[in-house]
GUBALO-590221 format. One record per atom (N, C-alpha, C, O): y, z, x; residue in three letters; atom name; residue number from 0. Coordinates in steps of 0.1 Angstrom, whole numbers, plus 5000, padded with zeros to 4 digits. Layout:
REM GUBALO-590221
<Y:Y&Z:Z&X:X&r:Ala&a:CA&k:NUM>;
...
***
This chain:
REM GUBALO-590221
<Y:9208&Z:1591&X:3379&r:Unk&a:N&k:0>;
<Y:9198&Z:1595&X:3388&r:Unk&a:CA&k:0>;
<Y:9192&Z:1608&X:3383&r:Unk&a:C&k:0>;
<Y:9199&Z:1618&X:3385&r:Unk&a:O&k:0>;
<Y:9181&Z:1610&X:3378&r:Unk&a:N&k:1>;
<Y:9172&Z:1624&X:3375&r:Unk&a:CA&k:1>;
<Y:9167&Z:1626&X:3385&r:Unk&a:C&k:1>;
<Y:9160&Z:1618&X:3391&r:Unk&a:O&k:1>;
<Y:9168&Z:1637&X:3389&r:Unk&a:N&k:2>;
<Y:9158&Z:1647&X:3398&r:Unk&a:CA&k:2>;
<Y:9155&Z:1657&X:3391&r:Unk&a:C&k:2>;
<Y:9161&Z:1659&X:3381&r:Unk&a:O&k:2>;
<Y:9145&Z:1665&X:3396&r:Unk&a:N&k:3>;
<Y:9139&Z:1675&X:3397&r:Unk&a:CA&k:3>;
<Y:9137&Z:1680&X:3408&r:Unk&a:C&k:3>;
<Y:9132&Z:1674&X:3417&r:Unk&a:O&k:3>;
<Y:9140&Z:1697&X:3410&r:Unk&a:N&k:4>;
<Y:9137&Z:1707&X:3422&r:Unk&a:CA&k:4>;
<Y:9127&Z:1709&X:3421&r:Unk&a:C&k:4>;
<Y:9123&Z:1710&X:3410&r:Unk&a:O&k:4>;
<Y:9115&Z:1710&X:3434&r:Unk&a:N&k:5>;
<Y:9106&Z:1716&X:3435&r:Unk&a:CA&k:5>;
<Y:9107&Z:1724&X:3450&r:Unk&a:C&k:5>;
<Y:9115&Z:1721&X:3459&r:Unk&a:O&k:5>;
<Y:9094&Z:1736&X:3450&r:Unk&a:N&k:6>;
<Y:9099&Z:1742&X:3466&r:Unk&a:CA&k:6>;
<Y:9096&Z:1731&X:3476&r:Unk&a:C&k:6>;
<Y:9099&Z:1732&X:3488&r:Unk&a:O&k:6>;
<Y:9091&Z:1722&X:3472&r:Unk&a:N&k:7>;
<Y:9087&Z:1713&X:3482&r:Unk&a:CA&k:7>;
<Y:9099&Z:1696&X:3488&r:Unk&a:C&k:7>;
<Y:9100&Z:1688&X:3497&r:Unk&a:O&k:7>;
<Y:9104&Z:1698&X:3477&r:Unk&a:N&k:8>;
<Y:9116&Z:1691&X:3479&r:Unk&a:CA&k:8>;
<Y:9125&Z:1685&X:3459&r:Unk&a:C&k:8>;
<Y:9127&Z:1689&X:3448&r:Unk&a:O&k:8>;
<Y:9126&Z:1675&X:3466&r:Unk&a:N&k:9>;
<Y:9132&Z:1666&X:3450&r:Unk&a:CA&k:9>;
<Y:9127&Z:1657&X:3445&r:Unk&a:C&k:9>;
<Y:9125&Z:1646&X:3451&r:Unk&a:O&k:9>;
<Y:9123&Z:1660&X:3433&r:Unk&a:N&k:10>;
<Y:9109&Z:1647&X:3426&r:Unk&a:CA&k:10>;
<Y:9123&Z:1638&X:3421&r:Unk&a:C&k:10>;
<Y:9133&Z:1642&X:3415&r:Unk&a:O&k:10>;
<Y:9121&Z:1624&X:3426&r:Unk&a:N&k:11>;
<Y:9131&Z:1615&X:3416&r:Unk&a:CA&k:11>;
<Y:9123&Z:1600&X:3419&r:Unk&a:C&k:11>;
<Y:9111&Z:1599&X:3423&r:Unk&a:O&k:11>;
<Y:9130&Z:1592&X:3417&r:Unk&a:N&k:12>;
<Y:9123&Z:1575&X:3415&r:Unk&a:CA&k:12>;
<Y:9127&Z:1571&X:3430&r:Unk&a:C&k:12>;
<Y:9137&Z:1574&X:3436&r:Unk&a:O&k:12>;
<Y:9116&Z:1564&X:3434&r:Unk&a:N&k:13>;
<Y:9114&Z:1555&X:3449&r:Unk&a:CA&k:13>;
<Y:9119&Z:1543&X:3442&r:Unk&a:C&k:13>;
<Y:9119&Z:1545&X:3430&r:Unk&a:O&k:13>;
<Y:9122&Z:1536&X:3445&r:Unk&a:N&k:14>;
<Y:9121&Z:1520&X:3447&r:Unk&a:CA&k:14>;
<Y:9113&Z:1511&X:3452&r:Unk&a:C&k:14>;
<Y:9111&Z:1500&X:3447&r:Unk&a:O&k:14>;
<Y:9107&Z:1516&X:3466&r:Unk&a:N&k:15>;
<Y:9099&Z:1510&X:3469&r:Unk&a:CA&k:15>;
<Y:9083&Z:1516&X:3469&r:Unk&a:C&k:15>;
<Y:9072&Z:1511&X:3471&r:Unk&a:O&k:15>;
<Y:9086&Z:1526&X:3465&r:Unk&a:N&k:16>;
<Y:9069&Z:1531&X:3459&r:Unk&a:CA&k:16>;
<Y:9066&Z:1529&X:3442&r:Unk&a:C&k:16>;
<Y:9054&Z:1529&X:3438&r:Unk&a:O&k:16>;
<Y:9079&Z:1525&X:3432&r:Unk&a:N&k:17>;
<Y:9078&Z:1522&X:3423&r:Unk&a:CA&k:17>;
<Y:9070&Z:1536&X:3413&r:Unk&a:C&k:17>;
<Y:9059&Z:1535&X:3407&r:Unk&a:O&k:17>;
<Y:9076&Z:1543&X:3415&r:Unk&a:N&k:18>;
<Y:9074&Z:1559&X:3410&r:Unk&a:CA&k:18>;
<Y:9082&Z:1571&X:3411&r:Unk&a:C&k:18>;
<Y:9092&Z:1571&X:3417&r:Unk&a:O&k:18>;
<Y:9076&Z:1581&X:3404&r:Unk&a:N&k:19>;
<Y:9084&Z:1593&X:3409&r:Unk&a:CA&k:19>;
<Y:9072&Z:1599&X:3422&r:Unk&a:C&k:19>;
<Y:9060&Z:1600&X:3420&r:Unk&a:O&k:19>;
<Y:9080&Z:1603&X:3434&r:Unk&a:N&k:20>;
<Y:9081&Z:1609&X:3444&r:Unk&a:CA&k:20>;
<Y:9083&Z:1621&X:3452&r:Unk&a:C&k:20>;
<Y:9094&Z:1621&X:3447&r:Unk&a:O&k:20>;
<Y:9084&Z:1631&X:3461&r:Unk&a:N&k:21>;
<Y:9092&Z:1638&X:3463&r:Unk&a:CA&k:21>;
<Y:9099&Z:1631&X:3475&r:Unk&a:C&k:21>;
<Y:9096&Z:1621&X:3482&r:Unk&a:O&k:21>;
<Y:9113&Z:1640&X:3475&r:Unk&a:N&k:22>;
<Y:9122&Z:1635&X:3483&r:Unk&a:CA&k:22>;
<Y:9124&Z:1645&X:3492&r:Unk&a:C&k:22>;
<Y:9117&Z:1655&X:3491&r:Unk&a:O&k:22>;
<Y:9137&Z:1644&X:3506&r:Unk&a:N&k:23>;
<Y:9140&Z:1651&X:3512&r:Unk&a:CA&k:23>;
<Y:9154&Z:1649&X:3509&r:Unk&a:C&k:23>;
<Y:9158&Z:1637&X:3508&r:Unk&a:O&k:23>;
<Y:9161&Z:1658&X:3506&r:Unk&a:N&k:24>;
<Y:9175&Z:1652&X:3503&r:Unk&a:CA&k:24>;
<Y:9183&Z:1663&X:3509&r:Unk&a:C&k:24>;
<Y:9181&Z:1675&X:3508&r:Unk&a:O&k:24>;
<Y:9198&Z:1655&X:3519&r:Unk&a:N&k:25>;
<Y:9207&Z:1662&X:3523&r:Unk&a:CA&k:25>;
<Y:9219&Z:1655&X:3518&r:Unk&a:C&k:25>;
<Y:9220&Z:1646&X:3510&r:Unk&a:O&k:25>;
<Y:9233&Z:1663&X:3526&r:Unk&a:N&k:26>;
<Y:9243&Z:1660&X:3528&r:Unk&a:CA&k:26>;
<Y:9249&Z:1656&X:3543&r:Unk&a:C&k:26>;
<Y:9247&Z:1663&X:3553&r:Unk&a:O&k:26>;
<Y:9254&Z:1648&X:3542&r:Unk&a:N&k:27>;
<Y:9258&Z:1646&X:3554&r:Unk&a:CA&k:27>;
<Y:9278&Z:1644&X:3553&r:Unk&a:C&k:27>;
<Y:9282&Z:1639&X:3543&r:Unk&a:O&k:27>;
<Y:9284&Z:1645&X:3559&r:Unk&a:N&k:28>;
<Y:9300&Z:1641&X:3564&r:Unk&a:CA&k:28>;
<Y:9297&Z:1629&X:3576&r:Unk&a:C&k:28>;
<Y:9293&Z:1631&X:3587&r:Unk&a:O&k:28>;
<Y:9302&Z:1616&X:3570&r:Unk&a:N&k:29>;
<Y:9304&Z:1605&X:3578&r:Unk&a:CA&k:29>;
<Y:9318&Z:1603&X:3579&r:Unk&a:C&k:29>;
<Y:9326&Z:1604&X:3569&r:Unk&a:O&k:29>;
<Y:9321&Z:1600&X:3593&r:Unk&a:N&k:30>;
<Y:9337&Z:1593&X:3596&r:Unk&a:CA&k:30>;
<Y:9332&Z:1573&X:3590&r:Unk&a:C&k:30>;
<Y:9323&Z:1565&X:3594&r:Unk&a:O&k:30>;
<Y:9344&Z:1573&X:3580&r:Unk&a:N&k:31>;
<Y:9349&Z:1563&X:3581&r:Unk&a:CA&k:31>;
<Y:9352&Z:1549&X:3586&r:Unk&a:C&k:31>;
<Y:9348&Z:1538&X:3587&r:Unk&a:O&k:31>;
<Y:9362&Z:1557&X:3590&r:Unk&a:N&k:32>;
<Y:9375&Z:1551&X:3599&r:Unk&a:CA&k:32>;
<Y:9366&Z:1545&X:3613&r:Unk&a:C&k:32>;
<Y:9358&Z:1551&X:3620&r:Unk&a:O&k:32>;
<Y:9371&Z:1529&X:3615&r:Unk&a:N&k:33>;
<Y:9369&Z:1528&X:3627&r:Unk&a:CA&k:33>;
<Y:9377&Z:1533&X:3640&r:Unk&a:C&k:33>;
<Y:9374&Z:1534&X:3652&r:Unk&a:O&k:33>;
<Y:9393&Z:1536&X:3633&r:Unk&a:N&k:34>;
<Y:9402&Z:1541&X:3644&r:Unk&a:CA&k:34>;
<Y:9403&Z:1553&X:3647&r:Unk&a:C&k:34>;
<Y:9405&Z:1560&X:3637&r:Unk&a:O&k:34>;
<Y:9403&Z:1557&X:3660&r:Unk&a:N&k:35>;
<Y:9400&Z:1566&X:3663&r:Unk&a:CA&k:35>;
<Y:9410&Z:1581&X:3661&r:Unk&a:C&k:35>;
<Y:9407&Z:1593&X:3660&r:Unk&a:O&k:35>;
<Y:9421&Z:1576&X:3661&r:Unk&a:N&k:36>;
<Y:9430&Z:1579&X:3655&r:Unk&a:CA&k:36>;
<Y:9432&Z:1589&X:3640&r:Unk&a:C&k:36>;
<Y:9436&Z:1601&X:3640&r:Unk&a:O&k:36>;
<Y:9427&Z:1580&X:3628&r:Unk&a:N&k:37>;
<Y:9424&Z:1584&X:3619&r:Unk&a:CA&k:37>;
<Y:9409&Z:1588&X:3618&r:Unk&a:C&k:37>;
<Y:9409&Z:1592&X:3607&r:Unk&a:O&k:37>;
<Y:9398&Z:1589&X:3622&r:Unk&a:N&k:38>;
<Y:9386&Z:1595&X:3619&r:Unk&a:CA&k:38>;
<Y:9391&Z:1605&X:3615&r:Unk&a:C&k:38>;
<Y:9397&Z:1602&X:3605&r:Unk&a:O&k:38>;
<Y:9394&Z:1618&X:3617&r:Unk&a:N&k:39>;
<Y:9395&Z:1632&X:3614&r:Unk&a:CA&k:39>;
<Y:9399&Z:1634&X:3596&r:Unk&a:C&k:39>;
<Y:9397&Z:1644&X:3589&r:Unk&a:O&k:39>;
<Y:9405&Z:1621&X:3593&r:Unk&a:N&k:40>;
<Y:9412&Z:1618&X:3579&r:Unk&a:CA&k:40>;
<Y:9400&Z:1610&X:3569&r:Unk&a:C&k:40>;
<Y:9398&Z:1612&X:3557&r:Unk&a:O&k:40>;
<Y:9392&Z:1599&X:3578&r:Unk&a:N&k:41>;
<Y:9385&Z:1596&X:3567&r:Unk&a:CA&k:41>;
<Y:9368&Z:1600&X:3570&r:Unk&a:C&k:41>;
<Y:9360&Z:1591&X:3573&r:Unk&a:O&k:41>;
<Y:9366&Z:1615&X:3569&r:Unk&a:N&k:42>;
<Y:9350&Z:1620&X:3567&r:Unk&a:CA&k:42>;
<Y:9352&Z:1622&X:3549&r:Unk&a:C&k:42>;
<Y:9362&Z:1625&X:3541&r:Unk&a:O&k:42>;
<Y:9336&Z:1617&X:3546&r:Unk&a:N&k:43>;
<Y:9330&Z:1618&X:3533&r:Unk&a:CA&k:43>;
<Y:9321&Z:1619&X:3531&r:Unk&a:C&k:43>;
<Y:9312&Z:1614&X:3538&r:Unk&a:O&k:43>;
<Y:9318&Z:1630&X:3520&r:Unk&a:N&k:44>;
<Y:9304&Z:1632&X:3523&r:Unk&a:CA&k:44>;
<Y:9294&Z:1622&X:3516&r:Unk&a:C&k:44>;
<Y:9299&Z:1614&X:3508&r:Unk&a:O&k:44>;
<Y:9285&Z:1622&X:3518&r:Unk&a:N&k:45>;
<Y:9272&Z:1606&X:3515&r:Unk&a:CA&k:45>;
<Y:9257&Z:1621&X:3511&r:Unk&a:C&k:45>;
<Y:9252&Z:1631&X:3517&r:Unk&a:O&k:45>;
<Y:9255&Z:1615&X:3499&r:Unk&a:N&k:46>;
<Y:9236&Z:1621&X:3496&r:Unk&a:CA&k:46>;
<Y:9228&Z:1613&X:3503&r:Unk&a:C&k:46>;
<Y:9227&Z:1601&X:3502&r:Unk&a:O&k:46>;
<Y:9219&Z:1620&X:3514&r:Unk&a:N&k:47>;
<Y:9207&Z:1610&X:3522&r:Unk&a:CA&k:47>;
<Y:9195&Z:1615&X:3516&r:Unk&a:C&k:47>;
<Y:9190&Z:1626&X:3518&r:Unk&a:O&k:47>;
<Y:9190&Z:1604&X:3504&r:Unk&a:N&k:48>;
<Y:9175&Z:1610&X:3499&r:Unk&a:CA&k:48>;
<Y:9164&Z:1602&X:3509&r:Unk&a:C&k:48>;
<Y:9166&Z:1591&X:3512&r:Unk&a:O&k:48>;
<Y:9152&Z:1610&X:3514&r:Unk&a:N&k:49>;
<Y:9146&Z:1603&X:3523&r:Unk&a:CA&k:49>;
<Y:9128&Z:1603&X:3514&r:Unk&a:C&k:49>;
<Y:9124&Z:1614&X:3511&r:Unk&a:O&k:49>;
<Y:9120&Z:1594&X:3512&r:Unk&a:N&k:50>;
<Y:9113&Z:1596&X:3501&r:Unk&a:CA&k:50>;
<Y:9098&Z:1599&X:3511&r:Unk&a:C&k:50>;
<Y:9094&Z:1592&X:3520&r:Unk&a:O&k:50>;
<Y:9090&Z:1612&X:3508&r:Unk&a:N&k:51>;
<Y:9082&Z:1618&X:3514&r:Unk&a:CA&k:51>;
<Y:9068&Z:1612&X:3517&r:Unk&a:C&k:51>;
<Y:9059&Z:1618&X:3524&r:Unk&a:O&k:51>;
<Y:9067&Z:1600&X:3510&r:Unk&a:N&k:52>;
<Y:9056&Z:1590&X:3510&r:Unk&a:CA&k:52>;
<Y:9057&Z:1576&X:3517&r:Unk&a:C&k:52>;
<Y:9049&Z:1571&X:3525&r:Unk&a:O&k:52>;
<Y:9066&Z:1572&X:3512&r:Unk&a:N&k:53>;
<Y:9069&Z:1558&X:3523&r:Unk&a:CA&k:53>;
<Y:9079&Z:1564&X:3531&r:Unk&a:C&k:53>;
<Y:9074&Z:1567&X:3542&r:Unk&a:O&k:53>;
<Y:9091&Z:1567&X:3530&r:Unk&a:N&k:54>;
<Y:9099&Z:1570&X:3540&r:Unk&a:CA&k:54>;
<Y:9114&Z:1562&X:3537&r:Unk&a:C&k:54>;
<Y:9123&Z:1563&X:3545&r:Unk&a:O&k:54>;
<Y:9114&Z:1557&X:3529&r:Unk&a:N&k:55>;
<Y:9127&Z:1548&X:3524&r:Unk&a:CA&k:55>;
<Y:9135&Z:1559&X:3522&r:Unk&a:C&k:55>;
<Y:9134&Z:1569&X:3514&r:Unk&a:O&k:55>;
<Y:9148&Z:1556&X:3532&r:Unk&a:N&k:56>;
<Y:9160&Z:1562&X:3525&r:Unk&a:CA&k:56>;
<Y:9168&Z:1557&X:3519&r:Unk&a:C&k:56>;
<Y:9168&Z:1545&X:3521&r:Unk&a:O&k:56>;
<Y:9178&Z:1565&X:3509&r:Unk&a:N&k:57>;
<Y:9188&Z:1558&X:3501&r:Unk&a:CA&k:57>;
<Y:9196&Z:1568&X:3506&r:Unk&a:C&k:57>;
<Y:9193&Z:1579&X:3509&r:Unk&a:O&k:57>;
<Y:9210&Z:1561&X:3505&r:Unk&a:N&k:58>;
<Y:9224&Z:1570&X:3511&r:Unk&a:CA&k:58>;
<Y:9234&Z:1564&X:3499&r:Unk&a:C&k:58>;
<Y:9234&Z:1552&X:3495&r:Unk&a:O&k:58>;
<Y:9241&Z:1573&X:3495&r:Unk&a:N&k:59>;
<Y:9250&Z:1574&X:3483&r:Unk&a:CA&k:59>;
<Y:9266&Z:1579&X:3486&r:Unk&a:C&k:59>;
<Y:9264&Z:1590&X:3490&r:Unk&a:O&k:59>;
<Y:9273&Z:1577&X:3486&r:Unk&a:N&k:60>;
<Y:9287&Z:1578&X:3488&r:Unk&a:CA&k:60>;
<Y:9291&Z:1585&X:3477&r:Unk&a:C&k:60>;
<Y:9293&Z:1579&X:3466&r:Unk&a:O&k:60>;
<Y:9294&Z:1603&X:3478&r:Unk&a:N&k:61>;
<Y:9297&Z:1614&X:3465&r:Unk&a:CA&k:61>;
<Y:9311&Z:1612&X:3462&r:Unk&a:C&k:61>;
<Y:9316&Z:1618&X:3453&r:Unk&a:O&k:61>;
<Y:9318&Z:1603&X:3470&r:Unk&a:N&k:62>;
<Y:9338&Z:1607&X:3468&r:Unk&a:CA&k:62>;
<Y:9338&Z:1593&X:3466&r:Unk&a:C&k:62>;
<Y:9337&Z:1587&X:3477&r:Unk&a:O&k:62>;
<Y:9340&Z:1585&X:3455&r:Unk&a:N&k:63>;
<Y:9346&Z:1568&X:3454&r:Unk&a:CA&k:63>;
<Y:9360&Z:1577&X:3449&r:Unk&a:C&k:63>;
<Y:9362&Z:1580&X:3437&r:Unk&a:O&k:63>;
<Y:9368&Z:1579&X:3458&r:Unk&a:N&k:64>;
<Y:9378&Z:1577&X:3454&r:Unk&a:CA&k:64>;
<Y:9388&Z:1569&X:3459&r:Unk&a:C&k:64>;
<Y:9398&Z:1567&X:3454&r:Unk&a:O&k:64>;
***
């Protein structure tokens, strides 16, 4: 995945605009776990790119482990 910084956000490829774009891109910590139990055990963090022209987000999972 290539990006590029700009002050405006992150130029990288849409999918559904079929170009480069700028993006909004965060981090988020998602629980896992459906039990409640273990949630506190399985948060991970996920990249949320949100694309500043159509609005398609893509969410990515940073820890396959």
């Amino acid at each position: 995945m290539a990006t590029k910084s700009r002050p405006d956000g992150v130029t990288e490829a849409c999918d559904r605009c079929g170009r480069e774009t700028t993006h909004d891109v965060r981090v988020e910590i998602r629980t896992e776990s459906k039990k409640r139990e273990n949630a506190e055990f399985s948060r991970e963090p996920y990249r949320i790119s949100v694309c500043g022209v159509c609005g398609s987000e893509k969410t990515q999972r940073m820890n396959n482990a």
